[in-house]
C-alpha positions as CSV (number, residue, x, y, z in Angstrom):
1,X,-19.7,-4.0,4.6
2,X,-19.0,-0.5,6.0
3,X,-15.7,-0.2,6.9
4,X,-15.1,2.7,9.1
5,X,-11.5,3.3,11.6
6,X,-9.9,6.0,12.6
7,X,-8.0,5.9,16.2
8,X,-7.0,8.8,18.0
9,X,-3.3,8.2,16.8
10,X,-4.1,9.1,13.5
11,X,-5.0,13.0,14.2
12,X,-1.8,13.2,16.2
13,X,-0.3,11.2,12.8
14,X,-1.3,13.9,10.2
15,X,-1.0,16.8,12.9
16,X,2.6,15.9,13.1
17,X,3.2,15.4,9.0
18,X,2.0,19.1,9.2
19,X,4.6,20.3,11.4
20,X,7.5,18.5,9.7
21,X,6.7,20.0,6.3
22,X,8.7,23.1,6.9
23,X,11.6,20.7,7.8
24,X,11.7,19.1,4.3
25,X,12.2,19.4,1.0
26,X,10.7,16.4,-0.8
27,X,7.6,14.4,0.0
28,X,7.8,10.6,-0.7
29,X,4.4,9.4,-1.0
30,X,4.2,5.3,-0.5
31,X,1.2,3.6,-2.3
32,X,0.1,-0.2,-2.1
33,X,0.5,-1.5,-6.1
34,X,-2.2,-3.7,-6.3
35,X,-4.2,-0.3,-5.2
36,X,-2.7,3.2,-5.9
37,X,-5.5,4.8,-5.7
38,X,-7.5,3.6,-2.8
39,X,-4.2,3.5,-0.6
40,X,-3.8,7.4,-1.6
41,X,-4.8,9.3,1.5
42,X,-6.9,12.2,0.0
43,X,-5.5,14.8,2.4
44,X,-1.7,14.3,0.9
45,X,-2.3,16.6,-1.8
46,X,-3.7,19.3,0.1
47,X,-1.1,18.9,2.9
48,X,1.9,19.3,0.7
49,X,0.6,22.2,-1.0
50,X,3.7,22.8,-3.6
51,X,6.6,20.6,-1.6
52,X,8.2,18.4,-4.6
53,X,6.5,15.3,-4.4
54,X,7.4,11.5,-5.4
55,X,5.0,9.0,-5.4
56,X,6.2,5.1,-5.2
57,X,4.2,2.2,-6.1
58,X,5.4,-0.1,-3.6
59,X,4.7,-4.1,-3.5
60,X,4.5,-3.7,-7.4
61,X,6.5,-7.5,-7.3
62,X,2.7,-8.9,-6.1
63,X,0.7,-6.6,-8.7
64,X,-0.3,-7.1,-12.1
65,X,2.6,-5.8,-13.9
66,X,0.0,-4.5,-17.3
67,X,-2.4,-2.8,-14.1
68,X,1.2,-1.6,-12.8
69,X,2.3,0.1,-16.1
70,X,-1.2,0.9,-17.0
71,X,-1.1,3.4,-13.4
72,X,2.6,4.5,-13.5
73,X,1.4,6.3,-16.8
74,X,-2.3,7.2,-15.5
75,X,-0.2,9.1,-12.5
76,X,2.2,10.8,-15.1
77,X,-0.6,11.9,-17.4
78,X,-2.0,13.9,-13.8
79,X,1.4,15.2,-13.6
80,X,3.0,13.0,-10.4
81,X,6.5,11.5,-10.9
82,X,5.5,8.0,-10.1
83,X,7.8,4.5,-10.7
84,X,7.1,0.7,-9.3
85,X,9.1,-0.7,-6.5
86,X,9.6,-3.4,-4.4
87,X,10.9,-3.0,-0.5
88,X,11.5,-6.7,-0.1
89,X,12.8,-7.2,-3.6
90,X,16.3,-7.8,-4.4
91,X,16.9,-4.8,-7.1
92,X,19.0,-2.0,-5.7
93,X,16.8,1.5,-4.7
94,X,19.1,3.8,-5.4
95,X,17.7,4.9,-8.3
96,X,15.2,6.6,-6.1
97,X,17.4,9.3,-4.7
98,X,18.1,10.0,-9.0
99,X,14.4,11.1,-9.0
100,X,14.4,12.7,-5.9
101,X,17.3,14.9,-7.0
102,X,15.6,15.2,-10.7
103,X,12.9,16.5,-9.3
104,X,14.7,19.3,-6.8
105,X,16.8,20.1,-9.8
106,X,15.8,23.5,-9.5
107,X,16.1,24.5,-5.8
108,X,19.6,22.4,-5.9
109,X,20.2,25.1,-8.6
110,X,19.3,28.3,-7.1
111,X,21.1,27.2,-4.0
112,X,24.5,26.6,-5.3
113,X,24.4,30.2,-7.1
114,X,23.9,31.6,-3.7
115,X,26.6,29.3,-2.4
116,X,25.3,26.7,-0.5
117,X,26.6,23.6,-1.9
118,X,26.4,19.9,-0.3
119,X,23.6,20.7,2.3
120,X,21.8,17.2,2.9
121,X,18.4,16.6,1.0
122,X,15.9,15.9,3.8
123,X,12.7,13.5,2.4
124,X,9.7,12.8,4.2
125,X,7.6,9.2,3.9
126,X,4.2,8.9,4.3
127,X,2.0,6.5,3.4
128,X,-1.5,4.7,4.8
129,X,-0.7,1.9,7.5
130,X,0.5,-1.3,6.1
131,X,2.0,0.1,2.6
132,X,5.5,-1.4,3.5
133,X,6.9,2.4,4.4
134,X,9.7,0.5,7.4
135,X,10.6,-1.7,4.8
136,X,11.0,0.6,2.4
137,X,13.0,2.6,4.6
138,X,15.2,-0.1,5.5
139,X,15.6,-0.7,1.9
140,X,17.2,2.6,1.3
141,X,19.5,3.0,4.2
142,X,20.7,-0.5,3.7
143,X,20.5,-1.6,7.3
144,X,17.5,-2.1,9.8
145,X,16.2,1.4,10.7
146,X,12.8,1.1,11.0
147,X,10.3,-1.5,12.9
148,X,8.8,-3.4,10.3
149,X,6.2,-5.8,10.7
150,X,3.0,-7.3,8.7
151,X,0.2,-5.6,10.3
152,X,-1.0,-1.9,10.6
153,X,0.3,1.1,13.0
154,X,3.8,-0.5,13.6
155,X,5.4,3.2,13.7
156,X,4.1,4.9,16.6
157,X,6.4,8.1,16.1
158,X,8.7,10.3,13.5
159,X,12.1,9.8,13.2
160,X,15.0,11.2,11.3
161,X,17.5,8.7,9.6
162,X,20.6,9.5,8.2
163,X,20.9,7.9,4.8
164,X,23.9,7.5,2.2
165,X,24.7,10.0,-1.0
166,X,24.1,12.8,1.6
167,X,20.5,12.9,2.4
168,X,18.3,12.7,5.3
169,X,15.0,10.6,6.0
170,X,11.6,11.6,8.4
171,X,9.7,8.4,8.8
172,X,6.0,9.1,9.9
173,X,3.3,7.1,11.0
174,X,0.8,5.6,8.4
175,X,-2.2,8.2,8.4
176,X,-5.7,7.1,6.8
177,X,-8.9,9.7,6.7
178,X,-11.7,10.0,8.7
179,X,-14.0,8.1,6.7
180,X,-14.3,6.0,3.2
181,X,-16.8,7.9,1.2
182,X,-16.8,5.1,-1.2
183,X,-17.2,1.7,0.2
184,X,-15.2,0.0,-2.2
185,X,-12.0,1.5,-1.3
186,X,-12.6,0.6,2.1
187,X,-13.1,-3.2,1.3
188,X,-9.6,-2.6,-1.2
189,X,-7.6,-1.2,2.0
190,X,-9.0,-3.9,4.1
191,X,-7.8,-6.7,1.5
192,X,-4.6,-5.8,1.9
193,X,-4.5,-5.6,5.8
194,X,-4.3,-1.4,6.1
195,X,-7.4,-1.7,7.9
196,X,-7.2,-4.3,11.3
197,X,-8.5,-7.5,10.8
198,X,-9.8,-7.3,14.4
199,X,-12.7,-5.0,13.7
200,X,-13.5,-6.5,10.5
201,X,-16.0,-9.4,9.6
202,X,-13.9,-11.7,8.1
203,X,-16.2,-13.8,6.3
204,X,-17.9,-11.1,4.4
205,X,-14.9,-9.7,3.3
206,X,-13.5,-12.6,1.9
207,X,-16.9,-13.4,0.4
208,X,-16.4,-9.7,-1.3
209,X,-12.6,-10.9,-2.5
210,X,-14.0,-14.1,-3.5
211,X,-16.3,-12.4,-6.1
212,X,-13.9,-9.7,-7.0
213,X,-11.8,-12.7,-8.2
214,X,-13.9,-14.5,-9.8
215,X,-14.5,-11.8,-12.3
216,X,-11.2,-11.0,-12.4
217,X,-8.4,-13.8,-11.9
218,X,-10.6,-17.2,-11.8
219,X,-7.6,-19.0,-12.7
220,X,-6.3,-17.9,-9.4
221,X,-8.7,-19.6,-7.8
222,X,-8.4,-23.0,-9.8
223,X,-4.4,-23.2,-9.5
224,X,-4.5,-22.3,-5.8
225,X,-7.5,-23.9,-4.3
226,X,-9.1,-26.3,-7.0
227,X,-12.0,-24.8,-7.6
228,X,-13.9,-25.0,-10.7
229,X,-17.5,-24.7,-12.1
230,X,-18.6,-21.0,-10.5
231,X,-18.6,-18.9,-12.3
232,X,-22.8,-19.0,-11.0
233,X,-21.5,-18.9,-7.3
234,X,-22.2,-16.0,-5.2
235,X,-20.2,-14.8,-2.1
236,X,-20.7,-17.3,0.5
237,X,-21.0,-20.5,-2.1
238,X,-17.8,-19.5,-3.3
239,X,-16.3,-19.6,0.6
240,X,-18.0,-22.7,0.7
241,X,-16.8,-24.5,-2.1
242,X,-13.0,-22.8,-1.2
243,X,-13.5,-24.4,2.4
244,X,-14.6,-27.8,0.9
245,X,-11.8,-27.9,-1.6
246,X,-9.1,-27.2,1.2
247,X,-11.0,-30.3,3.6
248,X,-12.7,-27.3,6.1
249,X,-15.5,-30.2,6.9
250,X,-17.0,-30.0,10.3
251,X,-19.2,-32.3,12.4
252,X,-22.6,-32.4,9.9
253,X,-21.2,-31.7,7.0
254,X,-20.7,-28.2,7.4
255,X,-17.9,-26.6,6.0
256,X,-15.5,-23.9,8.7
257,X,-16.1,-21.1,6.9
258,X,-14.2,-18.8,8.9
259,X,-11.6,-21.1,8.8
260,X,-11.9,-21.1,5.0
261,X,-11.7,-16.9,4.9
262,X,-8.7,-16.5,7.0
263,X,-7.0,-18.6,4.8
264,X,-7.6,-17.2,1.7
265,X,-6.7,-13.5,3.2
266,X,-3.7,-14.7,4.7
267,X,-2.7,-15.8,1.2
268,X,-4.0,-13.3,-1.0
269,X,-2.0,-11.2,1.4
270,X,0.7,-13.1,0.9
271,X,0.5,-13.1,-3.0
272,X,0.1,-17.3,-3.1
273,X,-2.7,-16.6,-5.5
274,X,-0.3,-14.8,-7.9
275,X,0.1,-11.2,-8.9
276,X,-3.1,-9.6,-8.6
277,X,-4.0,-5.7,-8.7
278,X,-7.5,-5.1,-7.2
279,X,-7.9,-1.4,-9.1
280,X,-7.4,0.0,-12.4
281,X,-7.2,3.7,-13.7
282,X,-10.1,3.0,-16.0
283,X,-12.6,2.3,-13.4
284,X,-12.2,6.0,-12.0
């Protein structure tokens, strides 16, 4: 499968995270937890040159907690202040504006010696589409600030929110990158809904999640859909066998396999097959 998208909104998207890097002074970089390093956009880096960055592993209440340690200290080892959160958790996220001030320690320092105390702390989030960013945002402000919803390209436009503890928040459209150099990423990003099901073939990707899980979390498959004896099963046998267990039996005999592979996105999506990360640092 070669996943390829990138609508006109996104150039406008990373044209205007360029612009409102002079406006800042701390990037907060959002990443998906079940995969931090496919759902880092490769021109972040490069675009905030030397602005104080944070990166948060968000959704990290649906990972694999070992995977989500194993990458919190694979980021710190490359020198990025990373730590696991969760936008739609219950646990307070104030801890968040601790790091962000950690990590400004230094300007906060050289400021107050030339007298300028109490000036707000203005943070910028980015993040690709569907990494939980208006959630995260809401999160923080502690009321409902931002659009969320469960589906890519929800925000359309920057805008600055006013926070508590005296800082300031630039919410920015989800940018991804021209093009997946490595296929695998794309079919990652497109397991977890950053990339529109609507130009996607939905049975082949699922046949790709299929196998991925059966290497990986088989007992996912067993508690959630019954399925047992296949570990032999390929792709499309696996759909097959998920569509029979769940009683996806047309006219003839044949089993409604797209039926079958909405359902099992929907729900890996939705973390019914348990917590499940799809990367991890050793594979890079």
């Amino acid at each position: 499968m070669n996943i390829q998208w990138f609508p006109g909104h996104m150039t406008k998207a990373i044209r205007m995270m360029q612009d409102s890097l002079k406006l800042i002074d701390l990037v907060v970089e959002l990443v998906d937890a079940r995969v931090p390093q496919s759902s880092r956009n490769p021109k972040v880096d490069e675009l905030i040159g030397s602005k104080a960055h944070l990166l948060l592993l968000n959704k990290a209440d649906i990972a694999d907690p070992t995977a989500t340690k194993q990458w919190e200290e694979y980021f710190a080892s490359k020198g990025i202040t990373a730590a696991a959160i969760s936008s739609t958790g219950g646990r307070s996220l104030n801890f968040v504006f601790d790091k962000c001030k950690h990590l400004l320690s230094d300007k906060i320092h050289r400021e107050k010696e030339k007298g300028i105390v109490n000036r707000s702390i203005k943070l910028m989030v980015c993040g690709v589409p569907n990494v939980g960013k208006s959630s995260f945002i809401n999160k923080l402000s502690g009321k409902k600030s931002a659009v969320t919803g469960d589906r890519p390209g929800v925000t359309k436009g920057k805008q600055w929110i006013r926070l508590n503890n005296n800082f300031e928040l630039l919410d920015t459209p989800g940018i991804l990158w021209p093009k997946f150099d490595d296929k695998e990423v794309g079919l990652r990003l497109a397991f977890t809904g950053a990339v529109k099901d609507e130009i996607l073939d939905v049975e082949e990707l699922a046949c790709h999640l299929l196998v991925f899980l059966r290497a990986n979390y088989p007992d996912s498959l067993t508690q959630r859909y019954k399925m047992t004896d296949f570990d032999s099963l390929e792709g499309y046998e696996l759909l097959e066998l998920l569509g029979r267990k769940r009683g996806f039996v047309v006219s003839g005999g044949d089993i409604d396999t797209e039926r079958a592979a909405h359902i099992l996105l929907d729900e890996f999506r939705a973390a019914k097959l348990g917590n499940i990360t799809l990367e991890r640092p050793e594979s890079l």
